[in-house]
TORLOVEX-448471 format. One line per field, with one value per residue (C-alpha): residue number from 0; x, y, z. Coordinates in steps of 0.02 Angstrom, whole numbers, plus 50000, padded with zeros to 5 digits. Layout:
BEGIN
nr NUM|...
X X|...
Y Y|...
Z Z|...
REM end
This chain:
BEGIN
nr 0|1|2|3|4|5|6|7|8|9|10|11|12|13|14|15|16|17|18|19|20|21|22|23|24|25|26|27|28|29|30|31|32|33|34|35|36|37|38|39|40|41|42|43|44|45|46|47|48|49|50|51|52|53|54|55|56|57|58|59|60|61|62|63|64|65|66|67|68|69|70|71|72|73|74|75|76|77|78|79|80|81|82|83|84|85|86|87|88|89|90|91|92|93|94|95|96|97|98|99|100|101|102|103|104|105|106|107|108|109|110|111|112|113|114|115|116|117|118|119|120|121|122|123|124|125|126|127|128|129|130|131|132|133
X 47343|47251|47226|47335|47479|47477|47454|47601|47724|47617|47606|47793|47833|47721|47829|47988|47909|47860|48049|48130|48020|48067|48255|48242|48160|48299|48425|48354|48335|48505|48573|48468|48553|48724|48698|48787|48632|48586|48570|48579|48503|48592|48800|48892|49008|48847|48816|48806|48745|48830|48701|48771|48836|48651|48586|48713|48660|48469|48524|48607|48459|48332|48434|48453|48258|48245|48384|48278|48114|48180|48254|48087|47983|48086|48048|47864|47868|47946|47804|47663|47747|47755|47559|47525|47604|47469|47297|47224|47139|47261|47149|47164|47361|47372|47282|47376|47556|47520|47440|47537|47702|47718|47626|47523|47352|47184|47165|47340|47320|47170|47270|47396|47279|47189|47021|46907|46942|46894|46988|46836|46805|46992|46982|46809|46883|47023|46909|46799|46981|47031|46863|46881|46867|46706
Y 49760|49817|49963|49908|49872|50027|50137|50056|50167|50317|50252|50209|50388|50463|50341|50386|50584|50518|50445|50592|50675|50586|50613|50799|50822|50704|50814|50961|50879|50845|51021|51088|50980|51028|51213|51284|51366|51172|51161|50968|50903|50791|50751|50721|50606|50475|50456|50274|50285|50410|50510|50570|50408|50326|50477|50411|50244|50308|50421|50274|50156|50283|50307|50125|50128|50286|50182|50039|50123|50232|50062|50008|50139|50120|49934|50000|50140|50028|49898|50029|50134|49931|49922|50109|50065|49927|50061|50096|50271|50420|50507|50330|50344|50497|50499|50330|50410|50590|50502|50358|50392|50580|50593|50743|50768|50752|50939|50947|50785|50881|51029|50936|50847|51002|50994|51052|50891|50920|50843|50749|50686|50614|50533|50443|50401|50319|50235|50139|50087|50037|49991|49980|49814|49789
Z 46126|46302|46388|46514|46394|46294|46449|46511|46462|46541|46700|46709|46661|46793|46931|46859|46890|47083|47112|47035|47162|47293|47256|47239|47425|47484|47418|47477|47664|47658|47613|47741|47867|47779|47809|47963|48031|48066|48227|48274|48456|48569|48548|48399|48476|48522|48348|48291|48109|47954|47907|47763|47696|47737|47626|47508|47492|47460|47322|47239|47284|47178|47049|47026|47012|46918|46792|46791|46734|46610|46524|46547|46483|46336|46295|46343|46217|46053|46067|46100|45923|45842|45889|45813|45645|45643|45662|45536|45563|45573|45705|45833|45766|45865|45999|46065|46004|46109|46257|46253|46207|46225|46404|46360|46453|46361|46326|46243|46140|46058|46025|45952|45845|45809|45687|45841|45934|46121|46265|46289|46113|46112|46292|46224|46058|46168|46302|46128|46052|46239|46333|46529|46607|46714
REM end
């Protein structure tokens, strides 16, 4: 397996993080708007478009998304846990499963792993198992 393929899964979890993002602010624009100390420019009555249905409709388009990647992180996840099974070294075991399938940052994939393991040591560890393209 590649870097590419078992970082999969951690990259689709950090865009699921961005569109949940995304969908929060939205929400919180439109309860701004909602609240009665809104003050709106121009007429109500010139209106041409439903604000609050087109908010609607963007809600429903990022959850779609959001749907979408979480079923996809999951496929992501079951083949990177197939590909652990097949290391050998408990250490490499690890470090893939707490980067790769947990999400944790560097510094908390050493604590995890504990035995005076820097974040550093575990990152290089990774980057010798995974080597960068050039």
């Amino acid at each position: 397996m590649k870097r590419n393929d078992v970082m999969q899964a951690y990259y689709i979890h950090r865009e699921i993080t961005m569109w949940e993002n995304k969908l929060k602010q939205l929400r919180e624009n439109s309860e701004a708007k909602a609240s009665p100390t809104y003050i709106q420019g121009g007429r109500s009555e010139n209106m041409i478009s439903d604000p609050t249905g087109g908010s609607g409709t963007r809600y429903a388009e990022i959850e779609g998304i959001i749907d979408g990647l979480l079923a996809e992180v999951k496929i992501a996840e079951k083949n990177i846990i197939i590909y652990i099974n097949t290391i050998t070294d408990s250490l490499e075991r690890q470090i893939v499963f707490y980067r790769c399938v947990e999400y944790l940052p560097w510094k908390k994939v050493a604590h995890k792993i504990g035995g005076g393991n820097t974040a550093d040591g575990v990152r290089k560890r990774f980057d010798r198992m995974f080597p960068r393209k050039k």
